[in-house]
N, C-alpha and C positions, 0 to 999 in steps of 0.2 A: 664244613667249609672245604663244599660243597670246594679246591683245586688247588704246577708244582712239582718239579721234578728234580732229579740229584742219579748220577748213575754212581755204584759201587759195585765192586766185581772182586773177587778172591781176598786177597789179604786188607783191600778199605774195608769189607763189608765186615770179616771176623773185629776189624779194630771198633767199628761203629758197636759192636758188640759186646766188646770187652766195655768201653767208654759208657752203656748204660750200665754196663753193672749186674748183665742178664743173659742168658742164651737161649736160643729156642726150642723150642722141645724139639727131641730126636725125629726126622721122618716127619715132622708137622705133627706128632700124634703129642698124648699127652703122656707125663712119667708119672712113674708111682713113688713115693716119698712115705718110708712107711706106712701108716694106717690111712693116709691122704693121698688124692691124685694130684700132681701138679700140672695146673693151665699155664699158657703163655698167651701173655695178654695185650696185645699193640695198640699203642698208646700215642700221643703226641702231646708236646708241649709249648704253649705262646705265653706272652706274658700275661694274659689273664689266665690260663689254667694251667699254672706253675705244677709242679714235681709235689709241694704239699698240700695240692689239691687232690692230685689222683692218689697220692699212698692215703689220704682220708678215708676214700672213697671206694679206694678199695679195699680198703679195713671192713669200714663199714657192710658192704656186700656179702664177704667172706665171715663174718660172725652172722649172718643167716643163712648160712651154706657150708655145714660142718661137713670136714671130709674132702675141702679143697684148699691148696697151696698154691698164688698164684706168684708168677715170674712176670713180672713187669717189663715189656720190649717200649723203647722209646724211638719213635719214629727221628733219624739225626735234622729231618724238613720236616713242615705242615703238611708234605704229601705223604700221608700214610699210606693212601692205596700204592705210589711208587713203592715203596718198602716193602708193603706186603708182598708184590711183585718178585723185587727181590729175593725176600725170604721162601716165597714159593721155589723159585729158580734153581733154589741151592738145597732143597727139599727141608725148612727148616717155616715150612707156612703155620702162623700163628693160630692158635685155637680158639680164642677170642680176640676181637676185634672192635675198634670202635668210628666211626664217623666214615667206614671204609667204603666208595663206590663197588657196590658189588657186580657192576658190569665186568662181562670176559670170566670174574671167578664164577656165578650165578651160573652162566650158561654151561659152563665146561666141568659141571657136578663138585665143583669145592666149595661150598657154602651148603647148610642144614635150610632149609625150609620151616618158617616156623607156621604152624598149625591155626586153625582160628579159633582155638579155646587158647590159646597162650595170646593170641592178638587181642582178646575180649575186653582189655581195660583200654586200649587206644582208640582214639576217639575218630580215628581216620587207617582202620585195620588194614586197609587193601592200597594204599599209596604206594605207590614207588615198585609193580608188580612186573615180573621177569616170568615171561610166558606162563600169566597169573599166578606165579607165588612170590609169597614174600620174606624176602632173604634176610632184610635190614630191621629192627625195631624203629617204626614210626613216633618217635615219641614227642621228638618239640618243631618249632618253625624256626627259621631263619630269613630274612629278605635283606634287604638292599637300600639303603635310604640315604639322602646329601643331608649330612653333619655341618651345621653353619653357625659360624661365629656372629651372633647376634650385634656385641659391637662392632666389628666390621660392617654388617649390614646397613645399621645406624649411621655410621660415618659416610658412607655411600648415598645416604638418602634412600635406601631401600627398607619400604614400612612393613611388607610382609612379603614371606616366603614366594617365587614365581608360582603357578598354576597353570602355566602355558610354556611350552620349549621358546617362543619369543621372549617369554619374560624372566626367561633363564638366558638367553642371549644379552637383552637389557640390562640384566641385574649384573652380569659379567662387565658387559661396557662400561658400566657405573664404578663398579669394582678396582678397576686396570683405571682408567682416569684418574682415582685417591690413590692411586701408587699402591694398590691392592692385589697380592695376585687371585686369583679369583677359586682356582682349584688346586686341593693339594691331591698330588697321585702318582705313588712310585712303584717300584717292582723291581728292584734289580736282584740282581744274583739268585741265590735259589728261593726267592720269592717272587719270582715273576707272576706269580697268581694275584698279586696284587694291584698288576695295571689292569685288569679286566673290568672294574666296576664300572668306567662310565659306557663300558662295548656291555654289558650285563643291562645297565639301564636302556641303553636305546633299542637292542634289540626286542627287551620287555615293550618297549613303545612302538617301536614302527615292526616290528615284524608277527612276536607273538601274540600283541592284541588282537591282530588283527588274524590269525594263524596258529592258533594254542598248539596245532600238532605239527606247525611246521618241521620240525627235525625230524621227526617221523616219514612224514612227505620226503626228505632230504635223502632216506634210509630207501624210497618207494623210486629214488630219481625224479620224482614230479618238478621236486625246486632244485636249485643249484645257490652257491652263496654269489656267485656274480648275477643272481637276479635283483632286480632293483629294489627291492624291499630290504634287504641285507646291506648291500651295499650303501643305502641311504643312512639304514643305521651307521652302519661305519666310516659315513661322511662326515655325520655331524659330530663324532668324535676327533677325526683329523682336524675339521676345520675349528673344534676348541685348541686345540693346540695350534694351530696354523696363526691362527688370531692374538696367540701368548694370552691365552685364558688359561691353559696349564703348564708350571714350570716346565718345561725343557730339562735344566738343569736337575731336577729333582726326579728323573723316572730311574735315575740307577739307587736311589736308596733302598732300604731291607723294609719289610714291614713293620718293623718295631720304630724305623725313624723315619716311616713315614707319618704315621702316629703321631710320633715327637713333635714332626713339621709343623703340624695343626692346631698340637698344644703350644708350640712358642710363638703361634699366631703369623706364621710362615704364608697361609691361603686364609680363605674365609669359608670357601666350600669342603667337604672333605668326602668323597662317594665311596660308601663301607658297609660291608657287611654289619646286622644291627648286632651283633658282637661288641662292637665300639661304647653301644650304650653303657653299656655294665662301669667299662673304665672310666670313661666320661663320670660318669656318676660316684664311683669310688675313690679316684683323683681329678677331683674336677680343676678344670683347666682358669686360668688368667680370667676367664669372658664365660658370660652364659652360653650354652650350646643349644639349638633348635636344630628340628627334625622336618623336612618336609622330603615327599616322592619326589623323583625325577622325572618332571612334567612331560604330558605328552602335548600334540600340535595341538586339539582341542580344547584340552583339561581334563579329561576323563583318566581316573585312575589304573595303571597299568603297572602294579609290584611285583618285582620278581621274588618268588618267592623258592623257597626247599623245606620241604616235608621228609625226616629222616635221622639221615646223621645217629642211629642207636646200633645196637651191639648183631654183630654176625657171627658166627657160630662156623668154625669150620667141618665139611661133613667127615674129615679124616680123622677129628679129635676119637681118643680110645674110648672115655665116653662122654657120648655127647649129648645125651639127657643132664648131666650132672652140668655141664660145661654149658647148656643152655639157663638153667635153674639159676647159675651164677651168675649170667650175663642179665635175667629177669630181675633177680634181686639188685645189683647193681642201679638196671634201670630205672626199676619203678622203688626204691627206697625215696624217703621223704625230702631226711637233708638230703640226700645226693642229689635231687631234681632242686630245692633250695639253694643248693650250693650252686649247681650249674647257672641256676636265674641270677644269683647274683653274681658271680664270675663270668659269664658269657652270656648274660641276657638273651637267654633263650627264652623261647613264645612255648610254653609244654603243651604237649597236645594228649595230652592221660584224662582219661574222664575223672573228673572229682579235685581235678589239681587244681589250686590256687595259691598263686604267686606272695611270698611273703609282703608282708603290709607296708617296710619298710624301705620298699624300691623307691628310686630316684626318681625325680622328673624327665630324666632323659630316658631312659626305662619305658616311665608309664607313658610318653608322646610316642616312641617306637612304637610300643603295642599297638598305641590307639591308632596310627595310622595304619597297621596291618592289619587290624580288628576293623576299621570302615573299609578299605580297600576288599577284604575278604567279604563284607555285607555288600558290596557293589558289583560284587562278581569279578572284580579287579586285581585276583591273584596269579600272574601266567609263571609259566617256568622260568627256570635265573640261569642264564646261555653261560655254557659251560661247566655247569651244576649240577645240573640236570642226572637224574638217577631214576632205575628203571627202563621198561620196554620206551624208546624212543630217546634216547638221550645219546652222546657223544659217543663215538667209539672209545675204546679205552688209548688212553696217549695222547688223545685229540686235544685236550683243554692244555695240557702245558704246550703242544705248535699253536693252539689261539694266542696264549699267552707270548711265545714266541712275537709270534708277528704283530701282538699287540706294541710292541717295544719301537717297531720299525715304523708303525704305522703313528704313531704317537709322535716319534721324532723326527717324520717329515722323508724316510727313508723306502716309504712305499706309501703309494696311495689307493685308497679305497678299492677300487676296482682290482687293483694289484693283488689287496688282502683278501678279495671276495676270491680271486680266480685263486690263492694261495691255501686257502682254507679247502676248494676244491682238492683241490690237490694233494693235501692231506689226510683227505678224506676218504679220498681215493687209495690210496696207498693202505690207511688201516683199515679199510675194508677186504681188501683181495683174499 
């Protein structure tokens, strides 16, 4: 998850540190602890993968990895790559790593490379490659899919899911008519990464269907974001709010109560990372929850997807054979890929893995939509998300997220936001 930013500088950062309850190793390298070496391990925490998720988790690992001690860093936001940033800055960068955009670290030699006898169990070894190697373990999927409240739907006279961006227009007008609001979508304070789903869905639709290496192109000068393909995506996200299809009121909430919003039946749509499934199905909400894509003009499927999100290895750890063997057993242990599916309804991409039998039905509708979208050729990149050669500069996603706030609440329009993302662009590039 695949973005979120928070700056900390001298005495907040040592406090943020004190307040896990951890410090990072000396120099970014690793210490010695008696007969053990100790890792430092950057972590983050949302309410599906709580604080006794990952000391499980990381029990677990570390009992098949005799001879390591590890220190647990908690990211103080969901932006752990910010953090790492940080901790780079102040020479205190983490030795393992997890869900971290390895762009900027990749390039500039602080990340290990792993090998393709250590990739041989994933099912998709070369994803997500930085002048063809790979930094990150590829291990599960994530996409993007509109979360709806089925009685809502019902009360609207809406019998199924749209399948067309008209019939996501319609379904809206239908919505807002029953005194419905139609979309929940907030992002305030240092969760701004959270107004980006419905700019994630369109530009999956009108840019990268039709463009899979547009950002690329973007990186070559060929496109610009004020060309008309961009911009149109981030039209039809203005004119959902323009139209009071998405609260107003509701873009400065946090991500945990944006969440809330949708379980106290606040919208009827809810556009989220398939993370959501998992709690859906573990506290299920008042109303049954359905899953359908974010239609395009035709119908044809177009899911943003992220391939990644697994453990990196920094190359300064003292050692980093041992510190990689950690972050492998981590990975690919049973329950921990178990546990992640059902806490963060991850799609795992390990050859031989299969999802415990006892997932939900909002679970098994997630996959199955990513599982047809993926047999249709209908998997593009998730803007913003994006990891690997061709994706955002680093910084770039928390100014989307930025300007998404503006552009959401009628404060900039489209074209505004295309020439502003230029411009951003511009600037991390130089």
């Amino acid at each position: 998850m695949t973005r979120y930013s928070m700056v900390l500088r001298g005495a907040a950062l040592a406090s943020a540190l004190l307040i896990t309850g951890c410090t990072a190793g000396s120099g970014g390298g690793s210490a010695s602890s008696g007969d053990k070496v100790t890792l430092t391990f950057l972590t983050f925490e949302t309410p599906n993968l709580d604080a006794k998720y990952w000391d499980a988790a990381i029990a677990r690992a570390s009992a098949k990895v005799p001879g390591v001690k590890i220190k647990k860093l908690v990211s103080p936001s969901a932006d752990r790559t910010g953090y790492a940033k940080q901790l780079d800055s102040t020479g205190q960068f983490p030795d393992v790593m997890i869900g971290l955009n390895p762009a900027g670290f990749a390039e500039s030699g602080k990340l290990a490379p792993w090998t393709d006898k250590e990739l041989a169990t994933y099912e998709n070894p070369h994803a997500n490659t930085y002048g063809g190697k790979v930094y990150q373990l590829p291990y599960a999927a994530q996409t993007t899919l509109v979360y709806y409240n089925r009685k809502d739907f019902a009360a609207a006279g809406i019998a199924t899911p749209p399948r067309t961006y008209a019939e996501l227009l319609d379904a809206s007008a239908k919505l807002k008519k029953k005194g419905i609001n139609p979309f929940v979508v907030g992002g305030g304070g240092k969760d701004s990464w959270a107004d980006m789903f419905p700019l994630i869905c369109t530009v999956a639709t009108d840019v990268y269907k039709k463009t899979p290496d547009w950002l690329s192109q973007r990186g070559k000068g060929k496109v610009k974001f004020t060309d008309e393909a961009f911009v149109t995506a981030a039209q039809k996200v203005a004119d959902l709010a323009g139209k009071g299809y998405v609260d107003r009121a509701g873009l400065s909430r946090s991500y945990a109560d944006t969440e809330q919003a949708f379980r106290d039946g606040k919208g009827a749509m809810y556009p989220m990372g398939s993370w959501f499934s998992a709690s859906a199905d573990a506290k299920k909400p008042s109303f049954d929850t359905g899953v359908f894509a974010w239609p395009t003009d035709q119908g044809a499927p177009a899911l943003p997807g992220v391939l990644g999100g697994g453990m990196t290895v920094s190359s300064k750890a003292s050692d980093v054979p041992l510190a990689k063997k950690w972050a492998k057993a981590f990975m690919e242990d049973q329950k921990n890929l178990d546990a992640g599916v059902k806490a963060d309804g991850l799609i795992i991409d390990i050859k031989g893995y299969t999802a415990p039998d006892n997932m939900g039905p909002v679970y098994k509708d997630t996959v199955k939509a990513y599982r047809e979208a993926q047999k249709g050729e209908g998997i593009v990149n998730s803007f913003s998300q994006e990891t690997g050669d061709g994706s955002l500069p680093p910084g770039m996603a928390d100014k989307a997220a930025a300007g998404m706030q503006k552009l959401l609440s009628g404060r900039m329009t489209a074209k505004e936001f295309g020439a502003y993302m230029d411009e951003q662009w511009d600037k991390a590039t130089r």
